[in-house]
C-alpha positions as a printed Julia matrix, in Angstrom:
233×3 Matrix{Float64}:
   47.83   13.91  -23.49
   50.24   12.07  -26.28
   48.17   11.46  -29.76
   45.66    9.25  -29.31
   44.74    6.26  -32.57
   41.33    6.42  -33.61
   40.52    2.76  -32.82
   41.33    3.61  -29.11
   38.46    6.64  -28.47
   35.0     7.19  -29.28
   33.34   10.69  -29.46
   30.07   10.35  -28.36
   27.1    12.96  -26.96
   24.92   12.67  -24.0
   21.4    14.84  -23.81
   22.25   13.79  -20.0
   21.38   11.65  -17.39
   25.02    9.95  -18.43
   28.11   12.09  -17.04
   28.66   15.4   -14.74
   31.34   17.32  -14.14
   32.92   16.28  -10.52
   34.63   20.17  -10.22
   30.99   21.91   -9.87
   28.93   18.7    -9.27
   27.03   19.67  -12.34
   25.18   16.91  -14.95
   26.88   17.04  -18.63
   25.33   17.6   -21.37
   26.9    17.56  -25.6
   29.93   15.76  -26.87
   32.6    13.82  -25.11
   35.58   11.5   -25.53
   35.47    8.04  -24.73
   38.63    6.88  -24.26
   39.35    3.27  -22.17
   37.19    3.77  -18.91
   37.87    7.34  -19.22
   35.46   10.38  -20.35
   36.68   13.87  -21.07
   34.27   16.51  -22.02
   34.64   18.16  -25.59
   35.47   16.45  -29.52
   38.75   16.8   -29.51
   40.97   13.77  -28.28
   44.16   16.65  -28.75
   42.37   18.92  -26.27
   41.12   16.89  -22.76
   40.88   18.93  -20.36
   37.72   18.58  -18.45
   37.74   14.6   -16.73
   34.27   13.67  -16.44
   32.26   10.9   -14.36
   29.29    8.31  -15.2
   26.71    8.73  -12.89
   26.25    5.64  -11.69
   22.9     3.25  -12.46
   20.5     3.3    -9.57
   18.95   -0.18   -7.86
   15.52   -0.86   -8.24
   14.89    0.8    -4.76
   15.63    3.98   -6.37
   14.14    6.07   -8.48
   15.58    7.12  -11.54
   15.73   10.33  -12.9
   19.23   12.45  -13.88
   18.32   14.68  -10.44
   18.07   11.6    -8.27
   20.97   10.05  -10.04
   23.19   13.14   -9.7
   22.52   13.78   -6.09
   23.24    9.93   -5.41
   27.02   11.13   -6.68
   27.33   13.93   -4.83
   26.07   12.09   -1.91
   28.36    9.26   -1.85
   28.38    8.09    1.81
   24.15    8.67    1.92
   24.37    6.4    -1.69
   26.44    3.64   -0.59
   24.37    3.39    2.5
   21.24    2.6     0.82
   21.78    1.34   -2.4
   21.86   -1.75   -1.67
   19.08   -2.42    0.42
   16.14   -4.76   -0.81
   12.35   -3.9    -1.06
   10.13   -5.34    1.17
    7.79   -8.09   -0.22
    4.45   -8.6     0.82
    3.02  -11.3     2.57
   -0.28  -12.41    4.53
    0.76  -14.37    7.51
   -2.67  -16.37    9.01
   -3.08  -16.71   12.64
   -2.61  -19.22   14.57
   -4.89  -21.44   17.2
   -1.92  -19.86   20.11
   -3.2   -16.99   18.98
   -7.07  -17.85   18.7
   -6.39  -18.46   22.14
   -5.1   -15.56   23.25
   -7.9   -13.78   21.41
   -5.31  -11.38   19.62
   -3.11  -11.09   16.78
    0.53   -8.96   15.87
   -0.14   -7.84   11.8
    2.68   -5.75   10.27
    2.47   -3.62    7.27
    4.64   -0.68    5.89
    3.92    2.58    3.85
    5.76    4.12    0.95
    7.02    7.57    2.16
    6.31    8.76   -1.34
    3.23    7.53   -1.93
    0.58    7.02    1.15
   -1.54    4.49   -1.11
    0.95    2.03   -0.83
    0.82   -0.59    1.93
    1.47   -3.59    2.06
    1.55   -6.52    4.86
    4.38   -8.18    5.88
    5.46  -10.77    8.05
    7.67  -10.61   11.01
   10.94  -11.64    9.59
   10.58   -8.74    6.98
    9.2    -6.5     9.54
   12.1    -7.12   11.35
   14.81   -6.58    8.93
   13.22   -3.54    7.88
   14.14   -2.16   11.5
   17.49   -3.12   10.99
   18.04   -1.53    7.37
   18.4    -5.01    6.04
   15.4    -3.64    3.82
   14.68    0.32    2.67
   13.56    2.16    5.78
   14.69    5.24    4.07
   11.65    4.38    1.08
    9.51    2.44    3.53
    8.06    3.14    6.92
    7.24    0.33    9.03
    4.03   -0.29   11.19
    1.8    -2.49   13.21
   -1.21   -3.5    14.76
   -2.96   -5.15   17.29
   -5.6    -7.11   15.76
   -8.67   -8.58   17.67
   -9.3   -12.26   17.05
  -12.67  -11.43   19.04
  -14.02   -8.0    18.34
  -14.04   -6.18   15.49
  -15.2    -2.83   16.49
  -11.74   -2.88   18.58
   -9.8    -3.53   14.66
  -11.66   -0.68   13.95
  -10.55    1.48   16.68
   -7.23    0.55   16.48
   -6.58    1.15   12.5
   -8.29    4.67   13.2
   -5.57    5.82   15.92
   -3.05    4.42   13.83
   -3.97    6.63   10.42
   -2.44    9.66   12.54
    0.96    8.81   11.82
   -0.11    5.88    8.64
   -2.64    8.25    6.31
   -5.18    5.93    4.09
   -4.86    2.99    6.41
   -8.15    2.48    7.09
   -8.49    1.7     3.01
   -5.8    -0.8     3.54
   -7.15   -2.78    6.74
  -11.06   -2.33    5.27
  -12.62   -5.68    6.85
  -12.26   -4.88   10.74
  -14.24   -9.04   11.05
  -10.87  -10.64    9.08
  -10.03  -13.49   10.87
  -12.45  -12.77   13.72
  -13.74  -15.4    15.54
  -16.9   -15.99   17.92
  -16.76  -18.71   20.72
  -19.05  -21.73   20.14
  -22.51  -20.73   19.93
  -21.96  -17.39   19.77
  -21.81  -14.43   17.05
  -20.42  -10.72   17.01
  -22.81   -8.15   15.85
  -21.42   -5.48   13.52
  -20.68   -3.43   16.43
  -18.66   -5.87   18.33
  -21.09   -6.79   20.46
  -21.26  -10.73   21.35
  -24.79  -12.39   21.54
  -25.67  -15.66   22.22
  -26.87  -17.92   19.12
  -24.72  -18.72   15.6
  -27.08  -15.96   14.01
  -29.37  -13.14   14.75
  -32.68  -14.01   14.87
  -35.07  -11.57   13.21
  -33.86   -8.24   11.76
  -30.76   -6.19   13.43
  -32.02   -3.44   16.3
  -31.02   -0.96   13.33
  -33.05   -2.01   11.13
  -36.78   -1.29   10.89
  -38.87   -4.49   10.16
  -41.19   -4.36    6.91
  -44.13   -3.01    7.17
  -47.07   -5.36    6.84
  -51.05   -4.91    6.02
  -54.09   -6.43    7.49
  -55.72   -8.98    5.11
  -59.01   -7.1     3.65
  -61.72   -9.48    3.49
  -63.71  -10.23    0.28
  -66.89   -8.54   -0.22
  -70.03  -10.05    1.15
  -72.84   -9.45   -1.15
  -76.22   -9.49    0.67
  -79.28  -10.64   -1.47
  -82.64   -9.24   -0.18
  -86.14  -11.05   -1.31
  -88.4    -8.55   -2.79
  -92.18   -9.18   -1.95
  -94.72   -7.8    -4.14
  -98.09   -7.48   -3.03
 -101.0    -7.81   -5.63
 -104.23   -6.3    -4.72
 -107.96   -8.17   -5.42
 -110.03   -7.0    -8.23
């Protein structure tokens, strides 16, 4: 390379997480030129040998660490494929009196694939998109779930069979009565069970009523007449 003015190069260093080297894929690390939109490795502007690249900035879907990063530049096609997508936001969709009437309701959710903890609701739109890559599939795993609008003990069925393939759900969907509602003049016992009546009268059949004492009368004090007897002189 021809001689190079000082005002048009920088020598810089990187500790890494900036540059690797795109002949052994591996991350740089120590001094390098800065010339233009160009980075050699090395101090010397009279000796460039070794062309170097930036690894690239990740998205906010990614995570970023120098290993991530690097592999995202090695992995072009893979990269470019998801790098773009968005995150899914949450969102608590309410249902409706078509669905009231049906007695059921769709709710959709998705899981982080690196951290089972994190779930969040969605709506359908979002749901949807994340099907369609539109959103990260490849960070997020989509899910959903029947939910009774009449019996709760069915919510809780369903969550259960679903925490095969979604771990921690059941901490997620906690309240198997949300949104549950009885018919007029009617209630759902914690077991699902519909009785007649807006409330139970009296204490539930699993619970054992109070024990209670029979009143103890006061004492009765009874006052005897003593009779003496004098004898005659």
């Amino acid at each position: 390379m021809p001689y190079l003015p000082p005002n048009q190069y920088e020598t810089k260093f990187t500790n890494g997480g900036e540059l690797y080297n795109p002949a052994d894929g591996k991350e740089y690390m120590g001094y390098y030129i800065k010339y233009r939109n160009k980075f050699f490795a090395g101090n010397s502007p009279q000796n460039l040998k070794i062309k170097l690249r930036k690894i690239e900035l990740s998205t906010e879907n990614q995570v970023s660490n120098p290993t991530n990063l690097l592999y995202n530049q090695l992995n072009k096609k893979f990269y470019q494929k998801i790098k773009n997508r968005k995150i899914p936001y949450p969102s608590k969709p309410l249902p409706t009196e078509e669905d009231y009437t049906k007695g059921i309701f769709t709710r959709y959710f998705c899981q982080r694939a690196n951290n089972k903890l994190y779930i969040i609701e969605l709506d359908k739109e979002v749901y949807n998109g994340l099907l369609k890559g539109t959103y990260d599939k490849v960070l997020y795993t989509s899910g959903k779930i029947n939910w009774s609008l009449q019996n709760p003990q069915l919510n809780n069925d369903n969550v259960l069979k679903l925490e095969k393939r979604f771990p921690q759900l059941r901490l997620f969907f906690n309240n198997p009565e949300e949104f549950v509602k009885a018919p007029p003049g009617f209630h759902y016992m914690p077991d699902g069970t519909l009785m007649e009546g807006d409330s139970h009268p009296g204490p539930l059949p699993s619970q054992t009523p109070p024990e209670t004492s029979t009143p103890i009368p006061p004492e009765t004090t009874n006052s005897s007449t003593s009779t003496s007897s004098g004898g005659s002189y």
